[in-house]
C-alpha positions as CSV (number, residue, x, y, z in Angstrom):
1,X,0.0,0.0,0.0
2,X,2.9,2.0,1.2
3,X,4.2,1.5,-2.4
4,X,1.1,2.5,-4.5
5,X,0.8,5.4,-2.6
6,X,4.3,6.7,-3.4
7,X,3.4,5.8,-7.3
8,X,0.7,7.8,-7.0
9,X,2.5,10.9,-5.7
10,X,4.6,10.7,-8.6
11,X,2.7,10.7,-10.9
12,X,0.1,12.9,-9.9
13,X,3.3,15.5,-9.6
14,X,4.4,14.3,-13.3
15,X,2.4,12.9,-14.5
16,X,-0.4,13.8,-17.6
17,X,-4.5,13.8,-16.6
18,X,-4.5,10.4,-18.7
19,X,-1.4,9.1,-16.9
20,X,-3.7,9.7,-13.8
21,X,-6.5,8.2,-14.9
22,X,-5.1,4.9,-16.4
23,X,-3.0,4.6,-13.3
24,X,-5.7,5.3,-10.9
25,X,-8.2,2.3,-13.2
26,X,-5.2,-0.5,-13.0
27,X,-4.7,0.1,-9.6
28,X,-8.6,-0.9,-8.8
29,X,-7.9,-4.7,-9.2
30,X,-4.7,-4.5,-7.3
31,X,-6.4,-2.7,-4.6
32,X,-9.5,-5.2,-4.7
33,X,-6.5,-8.2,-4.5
34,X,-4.9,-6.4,-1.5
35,X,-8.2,-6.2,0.3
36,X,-9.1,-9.2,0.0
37,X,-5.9,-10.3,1.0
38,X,-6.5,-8.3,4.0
39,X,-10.0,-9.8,4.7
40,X,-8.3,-13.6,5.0
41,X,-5.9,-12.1,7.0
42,X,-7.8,-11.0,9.4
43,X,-9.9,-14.1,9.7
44,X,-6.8,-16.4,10.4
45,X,-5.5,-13.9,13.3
46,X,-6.2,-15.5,16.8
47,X,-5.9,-13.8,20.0
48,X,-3.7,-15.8,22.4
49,X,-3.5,-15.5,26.1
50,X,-2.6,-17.4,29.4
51,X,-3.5,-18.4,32.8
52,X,-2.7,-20.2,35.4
53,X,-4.6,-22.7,36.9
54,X,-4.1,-23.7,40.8
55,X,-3.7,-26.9,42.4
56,X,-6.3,-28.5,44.4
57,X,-4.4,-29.9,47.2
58,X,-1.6,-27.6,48.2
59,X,0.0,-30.4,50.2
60,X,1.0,-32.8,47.9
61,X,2.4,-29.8,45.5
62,X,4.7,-31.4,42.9
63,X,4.1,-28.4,40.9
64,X,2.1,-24.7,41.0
65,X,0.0,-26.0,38.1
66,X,-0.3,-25.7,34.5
67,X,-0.6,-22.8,31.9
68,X,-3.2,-23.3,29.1
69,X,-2.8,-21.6,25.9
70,X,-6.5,-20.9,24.0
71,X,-7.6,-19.2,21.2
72,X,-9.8,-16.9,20.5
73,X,-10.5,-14.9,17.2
74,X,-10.2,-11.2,17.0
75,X,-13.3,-8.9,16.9
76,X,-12.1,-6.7,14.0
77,X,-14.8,-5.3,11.8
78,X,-13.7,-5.1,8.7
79,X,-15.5,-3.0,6.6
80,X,-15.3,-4.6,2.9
81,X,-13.5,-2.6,-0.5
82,X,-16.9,-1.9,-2.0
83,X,-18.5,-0.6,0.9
84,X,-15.9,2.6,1.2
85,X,-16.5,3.4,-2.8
86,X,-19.4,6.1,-3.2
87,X,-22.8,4.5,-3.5
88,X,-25.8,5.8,-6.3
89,X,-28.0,8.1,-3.5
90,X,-31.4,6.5,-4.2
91,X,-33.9,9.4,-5.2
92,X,-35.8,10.7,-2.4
93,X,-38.5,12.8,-3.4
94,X,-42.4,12.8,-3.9
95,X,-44.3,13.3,-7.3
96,X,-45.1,17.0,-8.0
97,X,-48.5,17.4,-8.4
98,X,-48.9,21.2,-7.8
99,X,-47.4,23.3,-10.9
100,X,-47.1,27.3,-10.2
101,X,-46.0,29.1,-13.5
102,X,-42.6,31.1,-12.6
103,X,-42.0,32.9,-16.3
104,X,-42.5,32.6,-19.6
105,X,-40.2,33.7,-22.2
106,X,-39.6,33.4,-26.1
107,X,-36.2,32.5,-27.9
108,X,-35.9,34.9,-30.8
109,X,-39.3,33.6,-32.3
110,X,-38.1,30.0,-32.7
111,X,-40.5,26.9,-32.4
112,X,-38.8,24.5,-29.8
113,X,-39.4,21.4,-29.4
114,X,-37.3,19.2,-27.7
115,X,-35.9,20.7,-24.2
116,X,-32.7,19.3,-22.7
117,X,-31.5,21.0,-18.8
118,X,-27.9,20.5,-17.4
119,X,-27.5,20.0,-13.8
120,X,-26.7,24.0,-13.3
121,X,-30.5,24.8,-15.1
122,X,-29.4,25.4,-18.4
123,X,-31.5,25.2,-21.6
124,X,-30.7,23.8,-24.5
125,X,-33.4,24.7,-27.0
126,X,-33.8,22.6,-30.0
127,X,-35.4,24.7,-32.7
128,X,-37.7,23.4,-35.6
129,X,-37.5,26.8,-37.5
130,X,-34.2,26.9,-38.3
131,X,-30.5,25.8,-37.7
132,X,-29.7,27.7,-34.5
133,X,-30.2,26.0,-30.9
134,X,-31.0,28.6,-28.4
135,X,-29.1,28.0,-25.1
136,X,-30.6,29.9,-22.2
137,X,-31.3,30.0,-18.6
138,X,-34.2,28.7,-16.8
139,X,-35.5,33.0,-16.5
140,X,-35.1,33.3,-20.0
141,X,-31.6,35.1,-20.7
142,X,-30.0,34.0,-23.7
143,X,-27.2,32.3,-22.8
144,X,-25.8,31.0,-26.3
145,X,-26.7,30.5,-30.2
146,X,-25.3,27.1,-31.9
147,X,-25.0,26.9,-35.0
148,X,-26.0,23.7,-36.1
149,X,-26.3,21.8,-39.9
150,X,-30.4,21.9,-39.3
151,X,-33.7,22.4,-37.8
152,X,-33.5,20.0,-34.4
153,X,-36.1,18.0,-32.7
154,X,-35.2,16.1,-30.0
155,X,-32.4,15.9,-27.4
156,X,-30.7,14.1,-25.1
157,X,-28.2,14.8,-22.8
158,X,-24.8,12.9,-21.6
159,X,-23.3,15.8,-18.7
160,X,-21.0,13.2,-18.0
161,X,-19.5,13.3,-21.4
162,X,-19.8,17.0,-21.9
163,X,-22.6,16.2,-24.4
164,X,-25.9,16.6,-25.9
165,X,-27.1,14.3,-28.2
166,X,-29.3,16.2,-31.0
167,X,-32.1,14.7,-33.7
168,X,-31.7,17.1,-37.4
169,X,-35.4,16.8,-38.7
170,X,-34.0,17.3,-42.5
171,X,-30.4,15.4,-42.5
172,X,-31.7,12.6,-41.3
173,X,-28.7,12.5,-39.0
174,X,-27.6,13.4,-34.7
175,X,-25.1,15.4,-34.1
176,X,-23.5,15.8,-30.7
177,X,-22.5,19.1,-29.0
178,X,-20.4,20.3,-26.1
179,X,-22.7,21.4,-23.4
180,X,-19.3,23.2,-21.8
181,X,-18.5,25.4,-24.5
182,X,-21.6,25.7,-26.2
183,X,-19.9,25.4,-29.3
184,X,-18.0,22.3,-30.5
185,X,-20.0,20.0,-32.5
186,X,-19.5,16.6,-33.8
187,X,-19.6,14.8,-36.8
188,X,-22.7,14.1,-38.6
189,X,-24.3,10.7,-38.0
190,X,-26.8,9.1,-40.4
191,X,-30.1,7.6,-39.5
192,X,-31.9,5.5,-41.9
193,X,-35.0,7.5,-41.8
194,X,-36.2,11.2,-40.6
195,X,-35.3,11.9,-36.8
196,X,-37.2,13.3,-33.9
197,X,-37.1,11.1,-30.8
198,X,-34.0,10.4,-29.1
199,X,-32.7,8.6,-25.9
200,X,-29.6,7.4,-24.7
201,X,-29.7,3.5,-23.5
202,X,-26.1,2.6,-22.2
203,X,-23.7,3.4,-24.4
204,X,-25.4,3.7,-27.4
205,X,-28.2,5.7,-28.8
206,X,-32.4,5.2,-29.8
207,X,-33.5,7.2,-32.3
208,X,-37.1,7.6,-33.3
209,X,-38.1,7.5,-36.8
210,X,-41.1,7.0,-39.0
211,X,-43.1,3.6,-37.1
212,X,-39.2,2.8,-35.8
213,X,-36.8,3.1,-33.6
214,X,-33.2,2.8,-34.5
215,X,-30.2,1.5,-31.9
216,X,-27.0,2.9,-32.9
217,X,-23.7,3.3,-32.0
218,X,-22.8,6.8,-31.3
219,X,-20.3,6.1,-34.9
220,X,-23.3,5.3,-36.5
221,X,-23.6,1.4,-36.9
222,X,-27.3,0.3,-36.6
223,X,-27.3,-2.3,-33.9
224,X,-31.2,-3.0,-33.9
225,X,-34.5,-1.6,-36.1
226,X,-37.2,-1.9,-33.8
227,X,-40.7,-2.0,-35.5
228,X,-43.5,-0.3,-33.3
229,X,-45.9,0.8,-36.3
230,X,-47.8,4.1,-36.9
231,X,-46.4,7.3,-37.4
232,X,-43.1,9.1,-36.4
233,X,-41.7,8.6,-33.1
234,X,-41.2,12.0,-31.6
235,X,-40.2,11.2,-27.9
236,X,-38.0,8.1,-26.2
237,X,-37.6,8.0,-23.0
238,X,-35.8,4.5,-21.5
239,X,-37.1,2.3,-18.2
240,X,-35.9,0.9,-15.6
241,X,-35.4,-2.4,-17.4
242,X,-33.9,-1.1,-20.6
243,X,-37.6,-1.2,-22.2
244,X,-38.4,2.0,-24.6
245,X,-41.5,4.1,-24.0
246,X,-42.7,6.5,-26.6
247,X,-44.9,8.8,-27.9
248,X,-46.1,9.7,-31.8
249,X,-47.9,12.5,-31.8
250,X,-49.7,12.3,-35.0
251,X,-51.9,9.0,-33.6
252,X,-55.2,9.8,-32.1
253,X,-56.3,7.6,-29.4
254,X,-53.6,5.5,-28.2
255,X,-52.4,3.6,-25.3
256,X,-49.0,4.1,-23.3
257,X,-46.9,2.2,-25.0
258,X,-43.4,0.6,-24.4
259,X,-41.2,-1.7,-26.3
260,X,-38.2,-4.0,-25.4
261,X,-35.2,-4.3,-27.1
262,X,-36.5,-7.9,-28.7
263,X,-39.1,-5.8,-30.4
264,X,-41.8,-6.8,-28.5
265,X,-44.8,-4.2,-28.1
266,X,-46.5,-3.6,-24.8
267,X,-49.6,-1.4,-23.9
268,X,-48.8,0.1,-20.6
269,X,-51.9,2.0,-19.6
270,X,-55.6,1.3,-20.0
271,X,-56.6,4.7,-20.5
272,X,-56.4,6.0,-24.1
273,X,-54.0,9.1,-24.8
274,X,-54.4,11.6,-27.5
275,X,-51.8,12.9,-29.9
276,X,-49.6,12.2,-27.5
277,X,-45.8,13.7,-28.2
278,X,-44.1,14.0,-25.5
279,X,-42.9,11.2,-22.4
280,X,-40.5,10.8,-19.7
281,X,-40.1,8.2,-16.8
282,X,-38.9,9.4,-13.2
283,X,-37.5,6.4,-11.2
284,X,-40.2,6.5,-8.6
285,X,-42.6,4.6,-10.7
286,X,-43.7,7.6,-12.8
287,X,-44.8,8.8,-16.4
288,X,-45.1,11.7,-18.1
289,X,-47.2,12.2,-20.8
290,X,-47.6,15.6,-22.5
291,X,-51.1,16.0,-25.3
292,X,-50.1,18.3,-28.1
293,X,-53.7,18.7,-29.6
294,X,-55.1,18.9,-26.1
295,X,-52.9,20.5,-24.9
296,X,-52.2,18.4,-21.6
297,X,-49.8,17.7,-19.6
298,X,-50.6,14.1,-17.3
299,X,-49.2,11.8,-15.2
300,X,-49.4,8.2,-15.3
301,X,-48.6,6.2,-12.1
302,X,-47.6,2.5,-12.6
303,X,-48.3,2.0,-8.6
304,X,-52.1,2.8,-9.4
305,X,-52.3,1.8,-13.4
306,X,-54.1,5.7,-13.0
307,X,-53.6,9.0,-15.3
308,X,-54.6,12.2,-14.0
309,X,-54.6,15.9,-15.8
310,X,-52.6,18.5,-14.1
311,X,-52.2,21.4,-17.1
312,X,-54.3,22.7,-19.5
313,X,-54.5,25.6,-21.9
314,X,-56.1,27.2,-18.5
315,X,-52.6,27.4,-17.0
316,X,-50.7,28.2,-21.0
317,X,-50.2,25.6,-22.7
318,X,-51.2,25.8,-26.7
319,X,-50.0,23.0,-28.9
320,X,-47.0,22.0,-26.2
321,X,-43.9,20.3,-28.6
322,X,-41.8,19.3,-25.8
323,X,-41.1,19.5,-21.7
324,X,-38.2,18.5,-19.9
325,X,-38.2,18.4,-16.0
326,X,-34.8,19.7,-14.0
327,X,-32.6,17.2,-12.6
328,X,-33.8,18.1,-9.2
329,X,-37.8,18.3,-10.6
330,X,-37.8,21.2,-8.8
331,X,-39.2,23.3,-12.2
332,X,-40.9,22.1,-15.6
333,X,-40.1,23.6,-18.8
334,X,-42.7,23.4,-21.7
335,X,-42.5,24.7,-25.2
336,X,-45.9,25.8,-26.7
337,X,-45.2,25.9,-30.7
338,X,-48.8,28.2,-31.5
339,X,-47.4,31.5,-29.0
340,X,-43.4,30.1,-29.9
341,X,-43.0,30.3,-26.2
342,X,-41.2,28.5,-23.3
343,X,-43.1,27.8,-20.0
344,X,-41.5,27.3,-16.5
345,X,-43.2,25.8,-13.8
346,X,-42.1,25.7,-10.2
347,X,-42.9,22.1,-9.2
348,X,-44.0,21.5,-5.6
């Protein structure tokens, strides 16, 4: 241990970022060997100690008596590698069912659609008019223009890479930005049909296109074409169990659907939803569901197989494209495409 540590100190004096890293991953197994190693030998430690035990009859004393040796094991509690490595905090909250409208704000006339918010309440505003995506902050200053190589749809974002994963309606393509500098964007890469949906599932990407949704690599290579029928798929958002729930907007009365990565199709709710474009899961056992048309925004509760209402065009909403919730769900963002305007609710 001594020894690692004085490899570390070198070469976090001398060493590059990427020295550090790679040095820091091949030291995990050694470190998981050396505490294992530890574990055993602490088990095989005994404890030894002596004492004397007296005669009975002190007169026929040939001796003062005898010293036993016996062993005991040591009560260390040894507190295991894994247990001392940063654990996911499971999410704590209730569902927000109370929605107070904080401001409402317009990005240089642009109809948004999809929404994407990093973890400091940034917006990333995909715009179906035109080639810019409006960055801005959650009170409406504009924070950024990117220049992208179309009119955007949907988004998805990857903090942990620096990234935001973007749907081009026309180019039939995603293209990836930096959400850090607001301004580097990656290389083209082709979808076989139209974009609009988008999720991330592990390390690779679903795309939602006319009555399918594509699994890609983020170079490109299709992995699986996932039939789901209808029209275009214009919001992914991925369960607990890898399964993809969407929405297609264009459809009437539909179910909640989901569908798994065999391709099988599963109706989720009982209750029908209408022109419904928008989805997202929480990981409390939660959906949801935003009515373009009808302008509704819903929740779905797979504890109680229920959907209730909880905005309408009485509290703004007109022809809602997209929503996105912030990572706390502490506010809701909705983008109406009639008034070209982005809603934000305070979520209680």
């Amino acid at each position: 241990m001594q020894n690692i540590s004085e490899q570390f100190k070198s070469v976090t004096t001398h060493g590059s970022e990427s020295q550090i890293f790679m040095f820091i991953h091949n030291m995990k197994n050694e470190l998981n060997c050396q505490a294992n190693d530890f574990e055993d030998l602490l088990l095989s430690q005994k404890g030894v100690s002596l004492s004397f035990i007296e005669s009975d009859s002190l007169s026929f004393i040939k001796s003062f008596g005898s010293v036993e040796m016996k062993e005991a094991s040591f009560d260390i509690k040894y507190k295991p590698f894994k247990g001392q490595q940063a654990q996911n905090l499971q999410q704590k909250r209730k569902i927000p069912t109370q929605f107070k409208l904080d401001v409402k704000f317009k990005a240089a006339g642009a109809i948004i659609a999809g929404i994407g918010v990093t973890k400091d309440n940034r917006l990333f505003l995909c715009n179906t008019a035109s080639s810019n995506l409006y960055v801005m902050s959650d009170k409406g200053q504009q924070l950024a223009t990117i220049q992208m190589d179309g009119p955007q749809w949907g988004i998805a974002m990857e903090e942990e890479a620096n990234s935001a994963w973007v749907t081009l309606l026309d180019k039939h393509s995603v293209q990836a930005v930096d959400v850090v500098t607001m301004r580097k964007k990656g290389q083209l890469i082709k979808s076989p049909g139209r974009c609009h949906g988008i999720a991330l599932i592990d390390d690779q990407i679903a795309v939602g296109s006319y009555g399918r949704i594509y699994i890609m690599c983020k170079t490109g290579e299709i992995k699986k074409t996932l039939d789901v029928g209808g029209s275009e798929v214009h919001s992914i958002s991925v369960g607990q169990k890898n399964q993809l729930y969407y929405a297609q907007g264009n459809i009437g009365k539909s179910t909640l659907k989901s569908v798994g990565l065999d391709g099988l199709v599963t109706s989720i709710s009982a209750e029908n939803v209408n022109y419904l474009i928008g989805v997202k899961l929480d990981r409390i056992g939660n959906a949801y569901l935003l009515e373009c048309a009808a302008a509704h925004f819903k929740i779905y509760s797979f504890e109680d197989k229920s959907i209730k209402t909880f905005l309408t065009k009485n509290e703004g909403l007109n022809n809602p494209y997209g929503f996105a919730f912030s990572n706390d769900f502490s506010k809701l963002c909705i983008s109406n495409c009639n008034t070209k305007e982005i809603l934000v609710f305070q979520c209680t």
